[in-house]
C-alpha angles and dihedrals in degrees: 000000000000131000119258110265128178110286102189105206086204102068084051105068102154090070117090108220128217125192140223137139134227136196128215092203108026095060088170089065122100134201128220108293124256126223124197126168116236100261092042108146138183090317101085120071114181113208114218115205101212121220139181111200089332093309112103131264131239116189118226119253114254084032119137117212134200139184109224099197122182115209129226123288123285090038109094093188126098124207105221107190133164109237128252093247144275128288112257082268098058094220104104129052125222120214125181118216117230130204095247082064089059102050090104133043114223137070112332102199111204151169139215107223123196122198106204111177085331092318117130115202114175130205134236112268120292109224102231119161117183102216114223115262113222096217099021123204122267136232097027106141121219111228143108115298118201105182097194091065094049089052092046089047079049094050098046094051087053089059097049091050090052085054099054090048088052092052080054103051082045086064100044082057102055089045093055086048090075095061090070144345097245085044086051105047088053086045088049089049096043093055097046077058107045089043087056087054088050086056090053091046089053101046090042093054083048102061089037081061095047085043087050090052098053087044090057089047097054093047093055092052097053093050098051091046098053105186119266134221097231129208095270090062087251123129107245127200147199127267115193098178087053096029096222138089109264117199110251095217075244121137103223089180149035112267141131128260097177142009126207130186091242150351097262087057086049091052098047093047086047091113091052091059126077129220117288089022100150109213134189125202101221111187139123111326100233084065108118087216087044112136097358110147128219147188138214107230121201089259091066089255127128116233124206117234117171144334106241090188099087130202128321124247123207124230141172114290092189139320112238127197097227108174144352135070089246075236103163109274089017126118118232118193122216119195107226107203118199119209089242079063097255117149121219118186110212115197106208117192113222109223124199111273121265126019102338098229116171121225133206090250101086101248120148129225141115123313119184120205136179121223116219136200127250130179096203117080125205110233108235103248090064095088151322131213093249083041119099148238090042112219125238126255094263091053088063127081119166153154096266125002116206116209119200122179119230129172129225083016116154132184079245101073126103110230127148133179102271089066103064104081107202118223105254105266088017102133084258087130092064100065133070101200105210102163130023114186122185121231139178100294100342141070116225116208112192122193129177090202105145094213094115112204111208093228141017110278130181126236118191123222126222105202137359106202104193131196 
């Protein structure tokens, strides 16, 4: 696996270069997305901004680096390739995409790993989506892809290569030795060389096979060992030497290490705490700094996250009684107080005491009646309230239909709309009366007003004024 070098995109104008960003610390953080189209090879490169906690990143010198790529359900299969370099900077990765990336359109879900002196950090995910091709390229076979064996194979065929022209040269030696004796002995001479050179081809592309083959090994194991997220919210990964999953020391979700009573003592304790130390200030909840979440970034500093304390509702504080005597027919006013400090007045009608029932003797006082739902509308023509003769009950379907009880009411009474007087806010204004027919004992208001309440409600009456 070879050591990250400079991989100047600018000597390189032919790829087409797409962008995005990771963090090493806000894992919850997402770059720009990244469309490619199912078929895309080679020529496209994407350019990864690299990121710690929001400052940027500069990779070590001596570290490897390696893009772990899932590829689209249903494919069960990963692509684990080391990257084309770094910019001079070192503080973005290059990765070049393949053709075995590409096999399948939908989201690729990937990360960008660093091996620093035999430690493995991984990034936050690359959004990367593969676009569906509408006549998709055939042939490509959907399997894993591990990019360092196919450049050790390569490597060891090139050897091998570089020892059988060696063997060659060797023979064109010995052929020009016969010439002459001078011309033989530096021939002599030439092919012992160039036969120790063969040796060299031939044991160098034997260890890059043996090389090939751990690479392939090791490539193998980590695909099949995906890291896990274990029960302490850490990111844990495979170790082949060790066989086992070994805890990375990196947060894969959002918890709390440590709590404080306040920012200033978090401040204060900021050198005991090491980077990626996730803190919450727990103190009273009306604390304005109550549940706010922080974390300790690689500078010292302390970065805010999130506000766990979510919004504040707002309740009753108390109900007053503010003005009026709650005399019958009277209107009494309640003051309603919020606990954001907000004052509602609240006008109440006093009706009399007991049932309410109106009589026929033209007193006033305070009538309740429930307005009840009905599907069948009257059509306008049947009958008016100045209108005679007035129908029956039974005649009468409408929208809502109004009860008040009156007692000592007969179908033989005279009312008509303009004698029924509303309590002020009562839902009067809702209504459109169009026909009031008198019963035994009751008044029926009738009314084809297609405002549709979703449920029964009761209006009050004020006065009944009868003829």
């Amino acid at each position: 696996m070879p050591v990250l070098e400079v991989w100047n995109v600018d000597e390189h104008p032919n790829v087409i270069v797409h962008t995005t960003q990771v963090d090493f610390i806000d894992r919850d953080t997402l770059g720009p997305p990244v469309h490619l189209v199912q078929g895309d090879n080679r020529l496209p490169v994407i350019e990864v901004s690299l990121y710690y906690g929001g400052a940027e990143y500069k990779v070590p010198a001596g570290a490897y680096g390696n893009i772990r790529w899932k590829k689209p359900k249903p494919s069960p299969y990963y692509v684990y390739n080391p990257l084309l370099g770094l910019n001079e900077e070192r503080t973005k990765a290059y990765v070049q995409v393949t053709e075995a990336m590409t096999t399948n359109d939908g989201p690729a879900p990937a990360v960008i790993e660093f091996i620093v002196d035999g430690d493995v950090g991984m990034s936050s995910y690359l959004p990367v989506f593969i676009d569906k091709n509408p006549v998709a390229p055939e042939g490509i076979r959907d399997t894993d892809e591990y990019k360092s064996l196919l450049d050790y194979v390569q490597n060891a065929h090139d050897y091998a290569d570089a020892a059988e022209e060696s063997k060659r040269q060797a023979g064109i030696s010995e052929e020009k030795a016969k010439d002459s004796e001078n011309a033989a002995l530096a021939s002599e001479k030439a092919a012992k060389a160039s036969e120790d050179a063969a040796a060299a081809s031939e044991a160098a592309a034997k260890k890059s096979e043996d090389s090939a083959a751990a690479s392939a090994d090791t490539a193998k194991q980590y695909s099949g060992h995906p890291n896990k997220v274990g029960d302490n919210g850490n990111w844990w990964a495979w170790n082949p030497d060790r066989q086992e999953f070994e805890d990375t020391g990196d947060r894969a979700c959002l918890n709390y290490d440590i709590t404080y009573p306040s920012i200033d003592a978090m401040e204060a304790d900021a050198e005991n705490q090491k980077p990626g130390t996730v803190a919450i200030i727990s103190t009273d909840i009306n604390v304005e700094d109550n549940a706010k979440t922080y974390i300790k970034r690689a500078d010292g500093t302390w970065g805010f996250l999130a506000d766990l304390s979510g919004f504040t509702g707002v309740g009753i504080k108390n109900i007053v009684w503010t003005s009026g005597n709650h005399a019958p027919g009277t209107m009494d006013v309640y003051t309603i107080t919020l606990t954001d400090g907000r004052e509602i007045p609240v006008s109440i009608y006093n009706g009399n005491d007991g049932q309410g029932v109106m009589t026929l003797n033209g007193k006033k006082g305070a009538l309740e009646i429930v307005v009840k739902m009905h599907e069948v509308a009257v059509p306008h023509d049947i009958w008016k309230a100045t209108e005679s003769p007035k129908p029956t009950l039974g005649d009468l379907t409408a929208e809502w239909v109004a009860e008040i009880a009156a007692e000592g009411m007969t179908t033989e009474h005279e009312i008509m709309p303009g004698d029924i007087k509303f309590a002020s806010g009562s839902m009067e204004s809702y209504t459109q009366w169009r026909w009031i027919v008198p019963g035994e004992g009751v008044i029926y208001l009738y009314s084809d007003f297609k405002y549709t309440p979703e449920e029964d409600f009761t209006m009050y009456v004020k006065e009944v004024v009868l003829q």
